[in-house]
MDAnalysis code that builds the backbone (N, CA, C; Angstrom):
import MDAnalysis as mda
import numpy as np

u = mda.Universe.empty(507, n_residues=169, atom_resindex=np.repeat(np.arange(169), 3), trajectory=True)
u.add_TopologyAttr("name", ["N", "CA", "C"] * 169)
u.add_TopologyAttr("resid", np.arange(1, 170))
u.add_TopologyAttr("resname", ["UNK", "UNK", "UNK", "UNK", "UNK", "UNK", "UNK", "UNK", "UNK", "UNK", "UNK", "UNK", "UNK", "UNK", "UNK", "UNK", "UNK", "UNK", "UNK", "UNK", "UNK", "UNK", "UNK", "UNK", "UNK", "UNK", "UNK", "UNK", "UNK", "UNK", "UNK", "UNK", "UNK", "UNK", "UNK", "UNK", "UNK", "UNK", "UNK", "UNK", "UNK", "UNK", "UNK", "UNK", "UNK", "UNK", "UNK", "UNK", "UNK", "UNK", "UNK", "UNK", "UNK", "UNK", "UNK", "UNK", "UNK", "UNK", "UNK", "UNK", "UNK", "UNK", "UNK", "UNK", "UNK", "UNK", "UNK", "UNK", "UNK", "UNK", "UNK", "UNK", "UNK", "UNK", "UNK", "UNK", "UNK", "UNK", "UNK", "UNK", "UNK", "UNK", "UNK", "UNK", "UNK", "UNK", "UNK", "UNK", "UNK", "UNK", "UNK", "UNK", "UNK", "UNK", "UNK", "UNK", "UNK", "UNK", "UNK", "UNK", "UNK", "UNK", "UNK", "UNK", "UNK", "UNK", "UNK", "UNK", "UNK", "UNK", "UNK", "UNK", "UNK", "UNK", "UNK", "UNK", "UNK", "UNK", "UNK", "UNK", "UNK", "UNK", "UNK", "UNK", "UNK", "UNK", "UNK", "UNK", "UNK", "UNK", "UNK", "UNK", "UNK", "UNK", "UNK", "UNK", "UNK", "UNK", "UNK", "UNK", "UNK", "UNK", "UNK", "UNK", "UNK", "UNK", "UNK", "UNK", "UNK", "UNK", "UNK", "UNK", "UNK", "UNK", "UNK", "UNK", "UNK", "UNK", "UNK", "UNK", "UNK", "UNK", "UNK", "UNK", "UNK", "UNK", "UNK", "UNK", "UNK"])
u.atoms.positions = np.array([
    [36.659, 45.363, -1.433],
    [36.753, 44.253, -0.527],
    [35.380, 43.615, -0.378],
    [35.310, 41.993, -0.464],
    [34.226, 41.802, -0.135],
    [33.980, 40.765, 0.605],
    [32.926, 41.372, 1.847],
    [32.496, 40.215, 3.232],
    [31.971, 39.226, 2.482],
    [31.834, 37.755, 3.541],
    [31.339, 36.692, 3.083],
    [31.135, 36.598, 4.187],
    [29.768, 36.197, 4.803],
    [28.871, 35.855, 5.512],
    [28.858, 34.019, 5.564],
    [29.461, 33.842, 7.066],
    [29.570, 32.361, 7.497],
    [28.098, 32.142, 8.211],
    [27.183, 30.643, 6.956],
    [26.076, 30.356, 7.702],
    [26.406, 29.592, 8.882],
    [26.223, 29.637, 9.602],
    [26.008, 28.912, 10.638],
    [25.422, 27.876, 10.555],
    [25.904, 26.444, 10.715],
    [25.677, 24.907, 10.631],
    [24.211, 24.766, 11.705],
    [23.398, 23.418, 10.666],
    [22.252, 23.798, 11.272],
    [22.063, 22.580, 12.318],
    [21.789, 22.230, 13.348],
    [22.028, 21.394, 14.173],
    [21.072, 20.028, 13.543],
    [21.622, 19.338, 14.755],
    [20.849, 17.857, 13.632],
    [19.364, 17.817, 13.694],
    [18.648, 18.475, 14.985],
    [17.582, 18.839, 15.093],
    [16.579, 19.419, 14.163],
    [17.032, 20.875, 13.781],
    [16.889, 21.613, 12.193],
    [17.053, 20.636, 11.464],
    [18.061, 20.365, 11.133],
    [18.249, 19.486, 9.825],
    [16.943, 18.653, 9.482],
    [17.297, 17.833, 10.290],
    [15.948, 16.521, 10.436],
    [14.407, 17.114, 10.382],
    [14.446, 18.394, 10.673],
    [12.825, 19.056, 11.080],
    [12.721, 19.860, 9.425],
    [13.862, 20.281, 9.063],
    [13.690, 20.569, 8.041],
    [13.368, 19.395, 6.328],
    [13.935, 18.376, 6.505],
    [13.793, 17.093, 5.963],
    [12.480, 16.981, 5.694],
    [12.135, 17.011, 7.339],
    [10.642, 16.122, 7.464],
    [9.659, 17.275, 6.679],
    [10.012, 18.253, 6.378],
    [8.653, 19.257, 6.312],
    [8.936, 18.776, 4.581],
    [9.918, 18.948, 4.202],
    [10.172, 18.756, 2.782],
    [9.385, 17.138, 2.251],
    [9.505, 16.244, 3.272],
    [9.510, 15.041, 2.945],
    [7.837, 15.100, 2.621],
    [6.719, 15.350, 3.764],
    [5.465, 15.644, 3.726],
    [4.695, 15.963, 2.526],
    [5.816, 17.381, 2.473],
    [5.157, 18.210, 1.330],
    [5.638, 17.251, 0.365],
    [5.931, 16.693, 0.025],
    [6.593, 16.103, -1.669],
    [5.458, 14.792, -2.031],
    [5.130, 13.819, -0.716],
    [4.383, 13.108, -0.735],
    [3.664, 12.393, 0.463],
    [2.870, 12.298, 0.236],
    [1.814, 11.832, 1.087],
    [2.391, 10.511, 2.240],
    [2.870, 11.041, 3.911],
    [3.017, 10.248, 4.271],
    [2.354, 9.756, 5.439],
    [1.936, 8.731, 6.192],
    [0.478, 8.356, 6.782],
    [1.102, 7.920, 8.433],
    [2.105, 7.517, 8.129],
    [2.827, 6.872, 9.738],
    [4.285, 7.742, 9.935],
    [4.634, 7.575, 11.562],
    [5.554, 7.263, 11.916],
    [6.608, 6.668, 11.232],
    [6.578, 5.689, 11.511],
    [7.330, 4.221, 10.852],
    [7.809, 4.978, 9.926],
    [6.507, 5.097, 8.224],
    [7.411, 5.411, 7.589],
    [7.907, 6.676, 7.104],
    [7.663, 7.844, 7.942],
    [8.493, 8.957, 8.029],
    [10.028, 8.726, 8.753],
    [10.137, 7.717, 9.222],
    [11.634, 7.206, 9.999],
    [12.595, 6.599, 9.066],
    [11.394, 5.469, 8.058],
    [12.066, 4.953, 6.871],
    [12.629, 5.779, 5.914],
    [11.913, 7.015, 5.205],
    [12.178, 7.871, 4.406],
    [13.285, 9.022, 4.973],
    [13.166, 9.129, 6.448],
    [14.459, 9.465, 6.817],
    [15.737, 9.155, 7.173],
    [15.443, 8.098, 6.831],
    [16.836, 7.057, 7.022],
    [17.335, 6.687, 5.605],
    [16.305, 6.965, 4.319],
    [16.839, 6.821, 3.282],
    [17.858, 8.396, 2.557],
    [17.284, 9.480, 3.718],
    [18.275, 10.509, 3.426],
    [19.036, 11.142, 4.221],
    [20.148, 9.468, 4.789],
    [20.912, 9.571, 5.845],
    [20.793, 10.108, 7.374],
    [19.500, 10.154, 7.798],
    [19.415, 10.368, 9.370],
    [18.776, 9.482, 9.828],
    [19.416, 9.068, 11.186],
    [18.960, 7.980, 11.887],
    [17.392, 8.845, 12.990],
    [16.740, 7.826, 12.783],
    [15.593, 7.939, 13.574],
    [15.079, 6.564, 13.529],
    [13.942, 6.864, 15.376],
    [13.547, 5.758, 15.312],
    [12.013, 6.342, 15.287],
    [10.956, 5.972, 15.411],
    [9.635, 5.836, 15.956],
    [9.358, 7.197, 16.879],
    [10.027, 6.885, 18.163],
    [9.634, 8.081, 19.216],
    [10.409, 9.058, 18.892],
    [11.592, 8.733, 18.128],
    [12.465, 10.731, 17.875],
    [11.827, 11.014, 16.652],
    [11.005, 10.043, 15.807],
    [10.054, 10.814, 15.126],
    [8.780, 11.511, 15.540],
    [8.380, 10.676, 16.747],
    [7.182, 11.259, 17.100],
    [7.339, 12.781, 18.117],
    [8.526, 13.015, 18.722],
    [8.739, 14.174, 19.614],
    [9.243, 15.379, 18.485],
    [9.592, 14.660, 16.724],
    [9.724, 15.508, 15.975],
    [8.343, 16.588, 15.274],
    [7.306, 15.218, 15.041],
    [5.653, 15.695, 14.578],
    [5.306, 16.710, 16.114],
    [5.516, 16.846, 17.142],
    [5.266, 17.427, 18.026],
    [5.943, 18.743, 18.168],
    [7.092, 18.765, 18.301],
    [8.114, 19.933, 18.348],
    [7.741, 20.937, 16.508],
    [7.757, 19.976, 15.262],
    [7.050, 21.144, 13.859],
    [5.528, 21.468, 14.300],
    [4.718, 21.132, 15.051],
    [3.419, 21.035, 15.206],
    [2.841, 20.632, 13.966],
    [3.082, 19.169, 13.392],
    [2.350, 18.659, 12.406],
    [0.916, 18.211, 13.164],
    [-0.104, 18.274, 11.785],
    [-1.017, 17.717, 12.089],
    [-1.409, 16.691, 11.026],
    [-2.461, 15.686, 11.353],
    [-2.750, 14.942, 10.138],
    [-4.456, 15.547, 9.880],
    [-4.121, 15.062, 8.375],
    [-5.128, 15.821, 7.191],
    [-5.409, 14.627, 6.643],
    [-6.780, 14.080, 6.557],
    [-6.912, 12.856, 6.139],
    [-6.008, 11.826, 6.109],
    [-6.110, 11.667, 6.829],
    [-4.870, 10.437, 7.679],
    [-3.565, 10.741, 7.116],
    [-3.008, 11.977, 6.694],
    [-1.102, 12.293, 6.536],
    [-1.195, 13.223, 7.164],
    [0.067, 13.196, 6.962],
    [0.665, 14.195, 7.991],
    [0.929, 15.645, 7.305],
    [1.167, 16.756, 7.768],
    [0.975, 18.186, 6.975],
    [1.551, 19.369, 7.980],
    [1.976, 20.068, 7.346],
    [2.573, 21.144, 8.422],
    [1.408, 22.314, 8.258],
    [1.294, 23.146, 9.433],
    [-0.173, 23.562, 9.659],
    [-0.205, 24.604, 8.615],
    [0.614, 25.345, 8.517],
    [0.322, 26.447, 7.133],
    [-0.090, 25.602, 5.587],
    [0.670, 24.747, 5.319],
    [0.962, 24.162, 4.553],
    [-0.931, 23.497, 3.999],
    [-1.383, 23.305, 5.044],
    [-2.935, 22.558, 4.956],
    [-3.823, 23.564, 4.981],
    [-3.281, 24.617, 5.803],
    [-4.323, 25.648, 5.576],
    [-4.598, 26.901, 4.317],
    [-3.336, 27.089, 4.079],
    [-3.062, 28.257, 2.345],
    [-3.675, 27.559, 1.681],
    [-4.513, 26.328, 1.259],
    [-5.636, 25.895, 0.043],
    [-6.275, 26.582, -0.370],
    [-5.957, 27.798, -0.333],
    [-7.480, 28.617, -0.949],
    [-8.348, 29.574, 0.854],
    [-7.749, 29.179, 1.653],
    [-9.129, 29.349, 2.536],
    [-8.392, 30.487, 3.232],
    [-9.569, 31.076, 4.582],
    [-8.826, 32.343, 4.533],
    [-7.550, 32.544, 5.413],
    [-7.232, 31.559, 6.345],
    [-6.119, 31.603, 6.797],
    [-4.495, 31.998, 6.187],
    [-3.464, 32.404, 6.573],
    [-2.597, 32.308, 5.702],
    [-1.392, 31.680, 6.413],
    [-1.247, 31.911, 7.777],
    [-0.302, 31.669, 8.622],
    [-0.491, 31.295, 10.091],
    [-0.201, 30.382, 10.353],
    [-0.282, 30.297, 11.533],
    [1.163, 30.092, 13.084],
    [0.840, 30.760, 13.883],
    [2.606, 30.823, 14.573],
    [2.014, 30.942, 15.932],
    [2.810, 31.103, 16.846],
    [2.933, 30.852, 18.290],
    [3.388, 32.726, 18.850],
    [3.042, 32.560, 19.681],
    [3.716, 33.381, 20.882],
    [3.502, 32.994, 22.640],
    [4.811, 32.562, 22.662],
    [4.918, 32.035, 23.949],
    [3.912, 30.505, 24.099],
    [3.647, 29.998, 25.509],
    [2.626, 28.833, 26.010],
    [1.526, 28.688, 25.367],
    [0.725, 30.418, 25.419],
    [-0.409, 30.529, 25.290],
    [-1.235, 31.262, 24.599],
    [-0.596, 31.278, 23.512],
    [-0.938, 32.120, 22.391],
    [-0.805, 31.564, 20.957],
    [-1.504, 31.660, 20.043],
    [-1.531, 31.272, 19.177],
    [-2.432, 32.518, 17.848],
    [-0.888, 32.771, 17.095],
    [-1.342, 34.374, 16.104],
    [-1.861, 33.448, 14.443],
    [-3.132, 33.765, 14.173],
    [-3.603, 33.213, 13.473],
    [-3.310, 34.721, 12.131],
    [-3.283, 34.511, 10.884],
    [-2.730, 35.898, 10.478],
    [-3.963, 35.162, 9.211],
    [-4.696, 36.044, 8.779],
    [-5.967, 35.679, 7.261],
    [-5.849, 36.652, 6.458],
    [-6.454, 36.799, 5.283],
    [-6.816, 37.301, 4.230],
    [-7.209, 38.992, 4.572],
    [-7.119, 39.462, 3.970],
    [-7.370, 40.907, 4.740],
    [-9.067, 40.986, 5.133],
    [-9.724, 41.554, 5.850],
    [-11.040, 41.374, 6.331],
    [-11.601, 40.047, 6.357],
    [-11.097, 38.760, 6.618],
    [-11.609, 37.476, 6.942],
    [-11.235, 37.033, 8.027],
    [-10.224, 38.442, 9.360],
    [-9.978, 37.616, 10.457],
    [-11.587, 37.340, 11.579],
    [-12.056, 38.085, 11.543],
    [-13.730, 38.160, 12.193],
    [-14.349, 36.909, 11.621],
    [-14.830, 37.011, 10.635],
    [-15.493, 35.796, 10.233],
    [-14.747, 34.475, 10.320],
    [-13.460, 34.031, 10.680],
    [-12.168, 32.819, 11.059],
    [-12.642, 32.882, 12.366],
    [-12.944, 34.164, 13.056],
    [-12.583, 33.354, 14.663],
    [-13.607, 33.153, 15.103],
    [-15.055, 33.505, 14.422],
    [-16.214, 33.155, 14.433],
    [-16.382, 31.873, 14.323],
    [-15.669, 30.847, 13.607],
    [-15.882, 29.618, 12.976],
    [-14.943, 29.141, 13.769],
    [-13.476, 29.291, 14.186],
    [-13.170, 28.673, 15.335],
    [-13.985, 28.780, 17.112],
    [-14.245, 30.161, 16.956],
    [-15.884, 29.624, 18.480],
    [-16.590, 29.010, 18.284],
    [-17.218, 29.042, 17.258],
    [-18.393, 27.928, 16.951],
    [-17.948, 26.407, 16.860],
    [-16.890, 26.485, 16.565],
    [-16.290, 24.761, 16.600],
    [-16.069, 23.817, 18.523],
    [-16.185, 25.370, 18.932],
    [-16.337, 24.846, 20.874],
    [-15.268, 23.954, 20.682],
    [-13.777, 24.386, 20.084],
    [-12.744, 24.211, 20.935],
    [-12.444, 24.065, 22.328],
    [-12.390, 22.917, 22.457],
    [-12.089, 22.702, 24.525],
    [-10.733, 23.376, 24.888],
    [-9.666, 23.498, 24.199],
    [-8.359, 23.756, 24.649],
    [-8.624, 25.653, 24.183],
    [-9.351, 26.012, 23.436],
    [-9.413, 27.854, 22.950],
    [-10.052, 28.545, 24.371],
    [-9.422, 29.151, 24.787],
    [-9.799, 30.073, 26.086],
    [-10.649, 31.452, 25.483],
    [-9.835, 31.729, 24.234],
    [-10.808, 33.137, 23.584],
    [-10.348, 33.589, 22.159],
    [-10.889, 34.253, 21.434],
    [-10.280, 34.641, 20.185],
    [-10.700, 36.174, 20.252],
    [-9.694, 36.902, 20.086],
    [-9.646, 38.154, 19.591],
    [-9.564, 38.703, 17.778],
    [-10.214, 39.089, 17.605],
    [-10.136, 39.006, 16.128],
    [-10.357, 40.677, 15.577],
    [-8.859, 41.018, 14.915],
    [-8.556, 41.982, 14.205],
    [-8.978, 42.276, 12.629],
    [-8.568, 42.786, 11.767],
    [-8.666, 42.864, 10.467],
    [-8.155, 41.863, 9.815],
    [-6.845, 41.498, 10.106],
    [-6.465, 40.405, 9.520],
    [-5.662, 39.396, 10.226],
    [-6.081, 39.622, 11.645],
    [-5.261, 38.694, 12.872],
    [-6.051, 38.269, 13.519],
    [-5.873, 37.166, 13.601],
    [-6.230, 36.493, 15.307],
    [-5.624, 36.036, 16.873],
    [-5.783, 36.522, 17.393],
    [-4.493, 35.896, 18.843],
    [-6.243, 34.866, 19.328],
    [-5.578, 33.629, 19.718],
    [-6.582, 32.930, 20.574],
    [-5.437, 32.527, 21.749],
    [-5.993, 32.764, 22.473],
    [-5.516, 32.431, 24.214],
    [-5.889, 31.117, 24.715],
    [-4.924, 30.142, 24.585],
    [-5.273, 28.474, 25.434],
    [-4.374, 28.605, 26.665],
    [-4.712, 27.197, 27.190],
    [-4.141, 27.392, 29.205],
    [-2.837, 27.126, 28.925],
    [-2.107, 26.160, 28.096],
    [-0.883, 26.243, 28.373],
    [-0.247, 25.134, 26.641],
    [0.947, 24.661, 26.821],
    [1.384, 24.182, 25.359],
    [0.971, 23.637, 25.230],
    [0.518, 22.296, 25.546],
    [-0.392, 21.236, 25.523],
    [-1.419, 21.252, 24.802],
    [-2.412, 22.535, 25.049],
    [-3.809, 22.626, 24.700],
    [-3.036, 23.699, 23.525],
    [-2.227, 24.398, 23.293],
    [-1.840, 25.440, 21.975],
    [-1.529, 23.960, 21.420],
    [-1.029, 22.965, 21.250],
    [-0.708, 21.994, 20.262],
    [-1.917, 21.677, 19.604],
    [-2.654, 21.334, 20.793],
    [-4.553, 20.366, 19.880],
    [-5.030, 21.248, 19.646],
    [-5.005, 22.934, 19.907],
    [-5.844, 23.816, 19.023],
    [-5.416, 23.742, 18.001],
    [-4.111, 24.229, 17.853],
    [-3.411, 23.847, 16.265],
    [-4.126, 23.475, 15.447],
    [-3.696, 21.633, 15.925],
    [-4.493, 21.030, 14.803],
    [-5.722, 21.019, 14.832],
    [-6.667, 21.153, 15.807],
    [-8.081, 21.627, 15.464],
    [-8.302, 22.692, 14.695],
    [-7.697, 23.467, 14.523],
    [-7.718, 24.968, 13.913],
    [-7.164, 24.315, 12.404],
    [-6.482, 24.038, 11.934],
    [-5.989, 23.341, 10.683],
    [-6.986, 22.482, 10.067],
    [-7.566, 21.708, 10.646],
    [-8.323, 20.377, 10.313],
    [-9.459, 21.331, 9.988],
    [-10.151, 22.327, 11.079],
    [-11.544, 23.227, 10.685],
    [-11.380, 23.601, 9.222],
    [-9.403, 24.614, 8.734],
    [-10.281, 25.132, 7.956],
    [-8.971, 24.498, 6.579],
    [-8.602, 23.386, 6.647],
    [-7.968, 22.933, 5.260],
    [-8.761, 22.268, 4.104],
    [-8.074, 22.522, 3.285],
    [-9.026, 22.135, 2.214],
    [-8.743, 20.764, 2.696],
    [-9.729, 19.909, 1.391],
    [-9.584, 18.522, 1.409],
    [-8.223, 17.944, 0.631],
    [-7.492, 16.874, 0.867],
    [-6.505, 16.431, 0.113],
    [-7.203, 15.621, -1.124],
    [-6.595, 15.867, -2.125],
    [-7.041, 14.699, -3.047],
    [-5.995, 13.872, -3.138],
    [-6.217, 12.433, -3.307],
    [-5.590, 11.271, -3.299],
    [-5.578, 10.794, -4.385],
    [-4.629, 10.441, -5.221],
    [-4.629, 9.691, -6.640],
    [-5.548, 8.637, -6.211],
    [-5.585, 7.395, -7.420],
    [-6.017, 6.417, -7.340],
    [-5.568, 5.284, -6.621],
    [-4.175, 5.497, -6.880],
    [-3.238, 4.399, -6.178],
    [-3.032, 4.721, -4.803],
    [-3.165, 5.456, -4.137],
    [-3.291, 5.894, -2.910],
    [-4.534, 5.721, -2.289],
    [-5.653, 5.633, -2.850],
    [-6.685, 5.240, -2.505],
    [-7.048, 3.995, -2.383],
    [-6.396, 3.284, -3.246],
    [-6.719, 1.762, -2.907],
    [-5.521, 0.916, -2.029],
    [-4.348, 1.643, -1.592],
    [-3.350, 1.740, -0.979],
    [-3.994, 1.965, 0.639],
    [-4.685, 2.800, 0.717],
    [-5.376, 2.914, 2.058],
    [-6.199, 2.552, 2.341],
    [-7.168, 1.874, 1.494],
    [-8.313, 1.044, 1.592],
    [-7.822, -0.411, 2.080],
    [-6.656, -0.619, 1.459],
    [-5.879, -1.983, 1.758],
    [-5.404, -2.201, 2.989],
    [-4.590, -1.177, 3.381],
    [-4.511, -0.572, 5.222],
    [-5.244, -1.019, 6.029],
    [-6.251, -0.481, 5.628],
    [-7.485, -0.673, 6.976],
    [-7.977, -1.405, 6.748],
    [-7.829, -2.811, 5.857],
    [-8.208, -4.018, 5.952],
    [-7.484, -4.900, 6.227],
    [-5.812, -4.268, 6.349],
    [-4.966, -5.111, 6.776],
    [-4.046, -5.789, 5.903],
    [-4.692, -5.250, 4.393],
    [-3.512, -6.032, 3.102],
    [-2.262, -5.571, 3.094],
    [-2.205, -4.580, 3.492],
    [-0.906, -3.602, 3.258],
    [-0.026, -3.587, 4.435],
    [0.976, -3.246, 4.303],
    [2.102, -2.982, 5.915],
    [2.187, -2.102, 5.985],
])
């Protein structure tokens, strides 16, 4: 006899959060806007702000002006490997085996305003902030300290140069 295991349907929430992480990773995207566009081209409605309470709820951060999910920016090579939550005020930083000491060294020294403290194990870190708010902007302060750099084709480079002069939409 054999069981078959019913997945359980993933709410539209998941769905969409799962999209967006896929969408990021595949290519380089810089706004709102058009993370709403690209999700509307694979059938989910969004606007602007249910995208933006979405970058908030994955804890994206941006990495040279895109957007990136925090593991995702940090596994480049460097010593971080994972980064996750526990509860408000906690934030479990997980590194390379003997590189958690020297990580939380470089996050104190960065005089994080929202980091209350870092404890640093062999290959863990717990840092203690006041509440979700300040665990969100450590996040991405903690990501931004230690991701590699993105490289940008060519066409992306003159794509964003055009941006910030206003040629582009």
């Amino acid at each position: 006899m054999r069981i078959n295991r019913v997945q359980p349907h993933k709410s539209g929430h998941e769905a969409r959060g799962q999209t967006i992480l896929e969408l990021i990773a595949a290519k380089p995207i810089a706004t709102q806007e058009e993370l709403a566009t690209q999700l509307a081209k694979r059938g989910f409605k969004a606007t602007q702000s249910s995208v933006s309470r979405d970058v908030m709820r994955l804890g994206l951060a941006k990495l040279n002006g895109y957007y990136v999910a925090p593991e995702g920016a940090v596994k480049a090579g460097g010593p971080i490997t994972a980064i996750d939550t526990a509860g408000d005020n906690i934030i479990v930083v997980k590194t390379e085996v003997g590189l958690a000491q020297p990580a939380a060294l470089t996050i104190d020294r960065a005089s994080i305003n929202e980091v209350v403290g870092t404890v640093a194990g062999d290959d863990t870190i717990l840092i203690a902030v006041k509440n979700s708010a300040a665990q969100r902007l450590a996040i991405k302060k903690i990501v931004s300290l230690f991701a590699a750099p993105r490289v940008r084709s060519a066409g992306a480079q003159k794509r964003a140069l055009g941006a910030r002069a206003g040629w582009v939409r």
